[in-house]
N, C-alpha and C positions, 0 to 999 in steps of 0.2 A: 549480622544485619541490624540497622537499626529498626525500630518498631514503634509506630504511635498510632493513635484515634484522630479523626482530622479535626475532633473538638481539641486536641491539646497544641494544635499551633493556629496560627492566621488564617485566614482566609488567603491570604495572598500568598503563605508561605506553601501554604498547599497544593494549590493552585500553580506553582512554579515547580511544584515536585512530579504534579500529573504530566503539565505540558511539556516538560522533560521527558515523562516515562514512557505515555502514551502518543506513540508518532510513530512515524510521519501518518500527518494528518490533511487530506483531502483538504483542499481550498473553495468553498463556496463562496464565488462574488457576486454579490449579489445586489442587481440594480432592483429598485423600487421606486413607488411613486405615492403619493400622498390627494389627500381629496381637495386641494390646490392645484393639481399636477407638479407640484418641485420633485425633482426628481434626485434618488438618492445614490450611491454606486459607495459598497462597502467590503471588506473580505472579513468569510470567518470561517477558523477549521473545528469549530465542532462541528462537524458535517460529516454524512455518510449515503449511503442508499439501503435502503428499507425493503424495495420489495419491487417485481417487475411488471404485474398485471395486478394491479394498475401498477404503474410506474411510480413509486414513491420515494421522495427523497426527503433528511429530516436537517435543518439546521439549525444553532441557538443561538441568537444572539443576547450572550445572558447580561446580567444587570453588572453594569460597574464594579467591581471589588473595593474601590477607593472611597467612592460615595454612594453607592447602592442606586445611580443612576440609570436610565433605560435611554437603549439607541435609535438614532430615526429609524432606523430599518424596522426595528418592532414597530416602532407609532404608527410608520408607512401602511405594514403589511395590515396593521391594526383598522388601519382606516381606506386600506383599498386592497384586497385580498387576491393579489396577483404577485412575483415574481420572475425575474428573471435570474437562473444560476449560471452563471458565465465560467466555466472551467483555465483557470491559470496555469500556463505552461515559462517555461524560463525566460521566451522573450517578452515575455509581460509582468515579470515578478516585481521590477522594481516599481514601476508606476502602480502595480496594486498595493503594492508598499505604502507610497503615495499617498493611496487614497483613503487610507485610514485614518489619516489625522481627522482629529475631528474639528472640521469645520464646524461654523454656525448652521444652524438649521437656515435653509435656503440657498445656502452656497452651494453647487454643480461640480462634485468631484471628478464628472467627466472631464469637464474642463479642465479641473484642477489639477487632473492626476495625466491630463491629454490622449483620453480616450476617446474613440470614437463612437456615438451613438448610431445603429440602424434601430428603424422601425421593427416589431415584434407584430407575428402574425394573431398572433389568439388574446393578448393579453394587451393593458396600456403600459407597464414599463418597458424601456426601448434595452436593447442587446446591447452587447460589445463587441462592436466589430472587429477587435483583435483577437477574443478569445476562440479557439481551434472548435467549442463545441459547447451549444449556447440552448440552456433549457427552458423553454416559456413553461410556469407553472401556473397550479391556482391552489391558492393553499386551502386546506382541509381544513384545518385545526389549528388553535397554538395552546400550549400542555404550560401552566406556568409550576414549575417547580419548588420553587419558594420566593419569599419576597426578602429576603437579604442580600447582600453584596457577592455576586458570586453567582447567582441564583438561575440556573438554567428557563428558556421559555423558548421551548421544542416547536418549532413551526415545521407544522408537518404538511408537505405540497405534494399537488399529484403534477406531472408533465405533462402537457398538451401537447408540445410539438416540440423536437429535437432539432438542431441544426447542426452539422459536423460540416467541419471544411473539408474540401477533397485533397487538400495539403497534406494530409496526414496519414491517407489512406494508403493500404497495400494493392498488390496487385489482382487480392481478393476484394478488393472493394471495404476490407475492413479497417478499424485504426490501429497502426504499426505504432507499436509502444514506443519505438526511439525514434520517428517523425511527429509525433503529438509531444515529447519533452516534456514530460510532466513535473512539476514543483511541491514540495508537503510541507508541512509547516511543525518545527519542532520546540523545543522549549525555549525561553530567552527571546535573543535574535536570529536563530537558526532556523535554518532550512534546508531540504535533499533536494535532489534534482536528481529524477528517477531517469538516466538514461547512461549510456556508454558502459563501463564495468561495475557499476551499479544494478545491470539489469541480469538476471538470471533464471533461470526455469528449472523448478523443481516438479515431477510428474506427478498428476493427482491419484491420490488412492484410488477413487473413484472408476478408475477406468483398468483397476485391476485387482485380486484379492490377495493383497499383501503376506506373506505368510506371519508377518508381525515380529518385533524384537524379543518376545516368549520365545520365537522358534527357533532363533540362532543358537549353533555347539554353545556351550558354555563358554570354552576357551576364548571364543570367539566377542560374546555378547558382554563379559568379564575381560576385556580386554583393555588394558592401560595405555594403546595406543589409541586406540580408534575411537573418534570423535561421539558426540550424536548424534550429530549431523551424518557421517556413515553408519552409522547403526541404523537408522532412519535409511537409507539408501539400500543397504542390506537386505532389512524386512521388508521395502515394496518389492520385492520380486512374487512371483506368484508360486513357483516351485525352487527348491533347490537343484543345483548339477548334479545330474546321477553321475554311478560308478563309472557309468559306460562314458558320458562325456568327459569324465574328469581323465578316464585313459587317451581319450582320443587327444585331449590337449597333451598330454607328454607325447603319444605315437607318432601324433603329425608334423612335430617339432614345433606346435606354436606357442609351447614351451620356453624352448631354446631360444625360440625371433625373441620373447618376452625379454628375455633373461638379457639377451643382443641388447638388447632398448636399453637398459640400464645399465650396461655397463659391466654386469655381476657374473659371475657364473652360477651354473644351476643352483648347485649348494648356499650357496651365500644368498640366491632369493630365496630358500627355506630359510637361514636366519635372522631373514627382514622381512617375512611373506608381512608382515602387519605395518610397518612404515610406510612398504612399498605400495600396499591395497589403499592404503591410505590415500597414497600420489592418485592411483588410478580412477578411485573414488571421487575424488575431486576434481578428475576430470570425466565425469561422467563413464567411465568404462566398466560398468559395474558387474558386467558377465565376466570377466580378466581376471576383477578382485576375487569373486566367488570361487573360480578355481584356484589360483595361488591360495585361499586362504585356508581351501578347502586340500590341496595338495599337501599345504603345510601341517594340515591336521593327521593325514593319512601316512606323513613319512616321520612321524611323531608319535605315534601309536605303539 
């Protein structure tokens, strides 16, 4: 590995090794307005969610790296402490793209980037009526960091009112991760687009008491095939297969159907019980892999 203090390179050099590292990163776009009313419409992914009672969300639009400059968005929120955080999905990435360039102060990136404005209920800067789910804030605070090139200034906002489109919703009235298409922002000119085989569900501990990678056989947890990603899959279970189920899978032949699936005979999935847990692993079948692996331990012995 390489290894340094971020006093021994650039600001800028570091700053391209975070925004690389650390991603994908949430996109807050964020319109604002000034005590003129010009209104501002900007993207930025240092941005997250902080806390849900009250609803807080934090972004930065930090200071220039090149000239230790500050952006209308700070001045905005500086001098009229509202928000609006407009959430970018795929079919809006390019125009947010857009609307980054930094105009003059008084130029309308709505315009410019051909967004549409609607009125905002609780706040004076106006939405984006393209984006899927559209946050009217008031900010709380802004936290300045430091005053150098680089220099973070944490505007920390509470939500007033949420808008979701019903485009996006499932049949639970919730939003379906692969109808909202969401966009993140990574180092350089890159970006994900969180939807299609991109999207995957790993179950949370939370909702069960894992017996943990401590408690795997040895053979098992010391094993040269299996990922950590499967070992991780492994330990969420909450108990191991006893004796008694590990017979009933050889007595009832769901063994043998296994064995059928691949192609293998019995013996030959005892010489590949860990490639093969692997396959299974990966596709979710994680009761399959425990016994194979646990079978292959017992005819091992």
């Amino acid at each position: 590995m390489i290894s340094f203090s971020p006093q021994d390179k650039t600001p800028l050099a570091v700053q391209a090794y975070l925004q690389a590292a650390i991603g994908p990163r949430p996109i807050c776009f964020a319109s604002t307005i000034n005590a003129r009313g010009e209104v501002n419409l900007s993207p930025f992914s240092f941005f997250n969610i902080f806390g849900t009672n009250p609803v807080t969300l934090i972004f930065s639009p930090a200071r220039r790296v090149r000239d230790n400059t500050i952006k209308h968005t700070l001045e905005n929120v500086r001098e009229v402490d509202e928000v609006v955080i407009n959430v970018v999905n795929f079919a809006m990435v390019q125009q947010t793209s857009l609307s980054s360039t930094e105009y003059a102060r008084g130029v309308d990136e709505f315009v410019k980037s051909g967004f549409t404005k609607i009125a905002s209920d609780t706040i004076k800067p106006p939405r984006v009526k393209e984006s899927p789910v559209q946050l009217e804030c008031k900010v709380k605070q802004i936290v300045e960091t430091g005053d150098g090139g680089g220099a973070g200034n944490l505007v920390i906002c509470e939500v007033q009112k949420i808008h979701v489109s019903e485009d996006i919703l499932n049949e639970a009235g919730m939003i379906d991760q692969h109808k909202i298409d969401l966009v993140g922002r990574l180092g350089a000119n890159w970006y994900v687009r969180a939807s299609g085989d991109a999207l995957f569900e790993v179950t949370k501990p939370l909702t069960t008491l894992g017996i943990g990678v401590d408690a795997l056989p040895e053979p098992i947890r010391n094993s040269p095939v299996l990922t950590g990603n499967s070992l991780g899959r492994l330990g969420n279970v909450e108990k191991l297969p006893d004796a008694a189920e590990l017979n009933d899978f050889e007595a009832s032949g769901r063994f043998a159907e296994l064995a059928a699936e691949f192609g293998l005979t019995q013996g030959e999935m005892m010489v590949q019980a860990h490639p093969l847990a692997q396959q299974l692993l990966n596709s979710e079948r994680v009761e399959e892999a425990w016994l194979l692996l646990l079978l292959s331990l017992k005819n091992n012995a």
